[in-house]
N, C-alpha and C positions, 0 to 999 in steps of 0.2 A: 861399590854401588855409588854412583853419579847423583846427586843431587841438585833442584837447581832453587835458586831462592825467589820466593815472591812477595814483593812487600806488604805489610799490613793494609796499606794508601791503597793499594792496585784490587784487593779484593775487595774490601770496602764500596771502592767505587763501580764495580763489577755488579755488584747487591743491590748498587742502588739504581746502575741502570734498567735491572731487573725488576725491581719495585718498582719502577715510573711506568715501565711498560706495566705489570700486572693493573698500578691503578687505571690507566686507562681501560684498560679491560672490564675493568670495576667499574665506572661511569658508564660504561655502553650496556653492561649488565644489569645494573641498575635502572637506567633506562630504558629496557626493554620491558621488565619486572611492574615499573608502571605504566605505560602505554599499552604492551601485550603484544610490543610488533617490533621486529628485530633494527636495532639501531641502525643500519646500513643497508636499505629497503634495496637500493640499485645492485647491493652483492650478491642478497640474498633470491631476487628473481633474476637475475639475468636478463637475458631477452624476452621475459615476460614482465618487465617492468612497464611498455606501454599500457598490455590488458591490466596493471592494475591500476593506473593510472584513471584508464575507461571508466574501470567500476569506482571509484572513488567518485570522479566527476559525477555520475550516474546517482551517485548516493547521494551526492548536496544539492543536486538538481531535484531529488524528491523530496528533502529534507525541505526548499524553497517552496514546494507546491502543497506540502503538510502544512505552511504556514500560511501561505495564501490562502488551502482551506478553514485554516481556524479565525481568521482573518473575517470571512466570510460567512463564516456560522456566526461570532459574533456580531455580527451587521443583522443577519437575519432574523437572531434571535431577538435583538433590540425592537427591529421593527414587527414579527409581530407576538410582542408584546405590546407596543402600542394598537395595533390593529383590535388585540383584545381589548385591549380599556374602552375601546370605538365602541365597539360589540356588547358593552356593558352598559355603557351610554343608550346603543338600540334598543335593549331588553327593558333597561326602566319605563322610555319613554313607549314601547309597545305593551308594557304592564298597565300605563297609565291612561296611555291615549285611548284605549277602547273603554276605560269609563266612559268617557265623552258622549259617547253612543244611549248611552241611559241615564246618565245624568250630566243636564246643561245648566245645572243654576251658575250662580254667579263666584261662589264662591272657587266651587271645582274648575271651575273654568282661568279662572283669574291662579290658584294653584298651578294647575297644567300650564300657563302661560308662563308662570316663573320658571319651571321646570325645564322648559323649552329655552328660554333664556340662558340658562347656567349648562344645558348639553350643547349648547351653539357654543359657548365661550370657554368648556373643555375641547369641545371638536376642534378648536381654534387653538389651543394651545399642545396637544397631542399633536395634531398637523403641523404646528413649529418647533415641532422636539429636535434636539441639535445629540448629535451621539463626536464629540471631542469637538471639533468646531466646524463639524458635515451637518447639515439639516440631513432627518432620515426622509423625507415624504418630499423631497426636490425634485425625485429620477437624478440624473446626472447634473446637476444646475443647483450641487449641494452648498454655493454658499450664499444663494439667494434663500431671502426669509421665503417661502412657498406660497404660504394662507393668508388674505389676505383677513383684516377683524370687521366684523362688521357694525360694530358697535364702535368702532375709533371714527374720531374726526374725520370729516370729510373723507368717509370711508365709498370708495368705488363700489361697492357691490351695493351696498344703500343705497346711494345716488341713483345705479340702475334701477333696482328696484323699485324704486319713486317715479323715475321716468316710466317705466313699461306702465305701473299704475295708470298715471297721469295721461300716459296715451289713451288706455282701455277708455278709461271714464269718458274721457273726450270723442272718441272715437263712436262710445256708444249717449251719447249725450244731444244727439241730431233733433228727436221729440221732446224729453224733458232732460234738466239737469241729472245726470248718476252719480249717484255716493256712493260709498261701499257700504253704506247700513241700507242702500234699496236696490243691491244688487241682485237679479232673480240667481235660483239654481242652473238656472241655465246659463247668465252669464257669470257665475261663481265659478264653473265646471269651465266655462271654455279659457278664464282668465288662465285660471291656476294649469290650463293643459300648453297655453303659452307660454307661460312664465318655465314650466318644465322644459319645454322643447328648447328654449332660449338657455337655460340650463346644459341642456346635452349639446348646445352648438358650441364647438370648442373657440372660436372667435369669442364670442361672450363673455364665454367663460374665463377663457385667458387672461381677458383684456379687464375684467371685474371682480375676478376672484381666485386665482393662480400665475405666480412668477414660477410654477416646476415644468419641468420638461416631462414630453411624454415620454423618454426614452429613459428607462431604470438603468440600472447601476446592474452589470453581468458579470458573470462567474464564467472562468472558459475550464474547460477540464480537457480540449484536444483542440487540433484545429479544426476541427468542423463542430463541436456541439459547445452550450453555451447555456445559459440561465440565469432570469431575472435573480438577486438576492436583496431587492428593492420595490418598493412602490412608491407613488407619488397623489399629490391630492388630485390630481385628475381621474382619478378613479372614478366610477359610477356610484359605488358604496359613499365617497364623502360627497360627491354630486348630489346622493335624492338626500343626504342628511340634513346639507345646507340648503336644500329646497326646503325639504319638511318644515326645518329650523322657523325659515323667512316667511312659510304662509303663516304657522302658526303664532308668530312673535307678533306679524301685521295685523291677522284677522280674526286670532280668537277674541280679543277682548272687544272687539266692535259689536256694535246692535245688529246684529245681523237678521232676516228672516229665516225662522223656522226651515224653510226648505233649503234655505242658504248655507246653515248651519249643519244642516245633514249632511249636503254636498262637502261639506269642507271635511267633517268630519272621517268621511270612508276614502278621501281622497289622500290626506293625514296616513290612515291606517294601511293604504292601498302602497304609498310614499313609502313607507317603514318596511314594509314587508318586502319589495324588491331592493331595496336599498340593504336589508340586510341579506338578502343572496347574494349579490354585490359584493360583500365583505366579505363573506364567506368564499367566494372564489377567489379572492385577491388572497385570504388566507391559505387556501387548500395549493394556491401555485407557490408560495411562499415552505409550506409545508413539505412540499414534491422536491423544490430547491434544495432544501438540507437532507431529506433522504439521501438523495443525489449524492450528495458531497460526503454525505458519512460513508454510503459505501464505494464512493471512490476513497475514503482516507484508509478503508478496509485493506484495498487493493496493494493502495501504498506504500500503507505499513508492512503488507505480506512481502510485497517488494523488497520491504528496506533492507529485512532481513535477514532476504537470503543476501541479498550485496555484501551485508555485513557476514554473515557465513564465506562468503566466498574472499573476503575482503579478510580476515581471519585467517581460513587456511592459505593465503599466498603468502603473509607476509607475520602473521600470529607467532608467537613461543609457545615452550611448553613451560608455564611457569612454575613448576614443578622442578624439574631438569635444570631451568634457569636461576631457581635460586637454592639448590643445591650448589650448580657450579661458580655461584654468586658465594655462597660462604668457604667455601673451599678455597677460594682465591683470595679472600680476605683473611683466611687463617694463613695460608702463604705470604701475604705481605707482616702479618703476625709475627711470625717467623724470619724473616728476613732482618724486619725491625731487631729483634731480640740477639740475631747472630752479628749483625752490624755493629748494635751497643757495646758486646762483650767483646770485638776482634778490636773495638777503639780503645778498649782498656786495657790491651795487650803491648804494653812500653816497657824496654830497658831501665826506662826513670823506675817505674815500681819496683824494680829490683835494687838499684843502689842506696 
C-alpha cells in the first residue's frame, strides 16, 4: 500500500481557505438576517431586477407624497386653529353687541367700546401669526407681515378712514356744518354702507389694510386637482370684522342721536352676522382640504403596502431558514477553528 505524505502547513492552510470563504458567507447571512433581503439583490432576480427596481422607485415616490401630505395637514391644522380663535372673537362680540339694542347708557357703551378695541388688536395679531418664519394668512406672499394695525403710527387704514369721514362730513356739509354727533339715521346708514362697499373694493383694501395675496398656498394630489391648505386676510370673514371693528371703535363713544344710534347698532349686529358666515366658509373649505388629504393618505398607505408586499417577495428571506443556515455555518467555522488549533500542535519537537 502506497502512501503519499501531506504536510501539517498544506492542511492548515486548506482550513483556512475554507474559513474565509465560510466567513464571507457569514456577513452576507448576517446581512440579510437584518435587512430581510438577500445580499446580492441582482443574483437573486435576474432579469427581473428592473421590475424591482420599478416598485422601489414607486415606493419613495409615495413615501415623498405621505410627507407632503403631513406637511400639509400641519399647515391646515395651524391655520384653522387660528380661524377658531377669530370665531371666538365673533361669539363674544355678538353675545355683547346685541345688549346694545336695550341698553345705551353710557357705561355699557363705553364697556362694548373697549371690548371692540381688544377684538380688533387680537384680529390683528392672529392675522400676523407666523407658523416657522411663513406668515399663515399671507396666501402665497408668506413673508410679508399681511395685516396691517390699525392703532400703530401713521397707520394706513386710520388715515383712510379719516379721510372717507372727512369727505362724508364735507360732502354733506353744503346747508350747515355736519358732525358726527348731528348725523341723521339716514346719513349714519349710507356713511357706514360706503365705508363697507370701500371695504369690499380690493384696491382699498390692498392698499389700507393687506400686503397678502389673494392666491392661497395649494396642495396638488395629481395633475389636474388641487386645494386651498391656506387663507389669507382678504377674506370677507376678516373684511366685515375689521369693518365692524372701525365703526364701532369711531362711533360708539360719540353723542350720537337716538335714531343714529339705532342705525349703528343693527348695522353693528347686521356686520357680525355675515362676517361670521364668512368664517365659517373659509373654515368648512379648510375642513374639505384635510378630508381630502386624509383619505388620499388612506390610498397611499394601502399603496405602500402592497409595494412593500411585493417588494418582499422579490427579493425578502426566509429568516427562519436563514438563520438556521446562519448558525450552522458558524458552528463550521467552530470546527475548523478547533481542527486547525490541534493539527498546529502536531510537531516532531513534542516528541523529542
Amino acid at each position: 500500500m502506497k502512501t503519499t505524505g501531506v504536510s501539517t502547513s498544506s492542511i492548515c492552510n486548506g482550513i483556512e481557505i475554507f474559513t474565509r470563504q465560510i466567513n464571507n458567507d457569514i456577513i452576507q447571512l448576517r446581512k440579510e438576517v437584518v435587512t430581510g433581503q438577500h445580499a446580492d439583490v441582482g443574483m437573486q432576480l435576474g432579469s427581473r431586477v428592473s421590475q424591482f427596481l420599478e416598485l422601489n422607485q414607486e415606493k419613495q415616490r409615495i413615501t415623498g407624497m405621505l410627507d407632503s401630505n403631513n406637511l400639509a395637514k400641519i399647515r391646515l391644522s395651524t391655520s384653522q386653529a387660528s380661524l377658531e380663535n377669530i370665531d371666538r372673537v365673533y361669539q363674544s362680540l355678538l353675545e355683547n353687541t346685541v345688549i346694545l339694542h336695550e341698553d345705551s347708557n353710557k357705561f355699557t357703551i363705553d364697556r362694548i367700546e373697549n371690548l371692540v378695541k381688544d377684538s380688533l388688536r387680537s384680529l390683528t395679531d392672529v392675522s400676523n401669526m407666523k407658523s416657522g418664519s411663513e406668515y399663515l394668512f399671507a396666501g402665497i406672499n408668506t413673508l410679508e407681515k399681511p395685516f396691517q394695525d390699525y392703532f400703530a403710527k401713521d397707520s394706513p387704514a386710520k388715515k383712510s378712514f379719516d379721510q372717507l369721514l372727512d369727505n362724508f362730513l364735507k360732502d354733506n356739509s353744503k346747508v350747515q356744518q355736519l358732525e358726527v354727533s348731528s348725523m341723521t339715521d339716514h346719513q349714519m346708514s349710507e356713511f357706514i354702507d360706503k365705508l363697507e362697499k370701500a371695504f369690499f373694493d380690493n384696491d382699498y383694501w390692498m392698499q389700507n389694510w393687506s400686503k397678502a395675496s389673494n392666491q392661497n398656498i395649494q396642495h396638488h394630489f395629481n395633475d389636474v386637482e388641487s386645494r386651498d391648505i391656506s387663507t389669507n386676510v382678504n377674506m370677507y370673514g376678516i373684511r366685515r370684522l375689521s369693518l365692524f371693528s372701525v365703526i364701532g371703535i369711531e362711533f360708539l363713544g360719540k353723542d350720537l342721536k337716538p335714531e343714529s344710534r339705532s342705525v349703528l347698532n343693527k348695522k353693528m349686529t347686521s356686520i357680525l352676522g355675515k362676517g361670521l358666515e364668512d368664517l365659517n366658509h373659509n373654515r368648512a373649505l379648510l375642513g374639505m382640504s384635510e378630508q381630502r388629504i386624509d383619505k388620499e393618505d388612506v390610498f397611499l398607505q394601502n399603496k405602500k403596502s402592497i409595494m412593500e408586499i411585493c417588494i418582499v417577495k422579490s427579493v425578502g428571506v426566509d429568516h427562519y431558514k436563514t438563520s438556521i443556515k446562519l448558525d450552522d455555518l458558524v458552528n463550521k467555522v467552530d470546527i475548523a477553528y478547533m481542527i486547525t488549533a490541534k493539527m498546529r500542535k502536531l510537531s516532531f519537537l513534542n516528541y523529542l
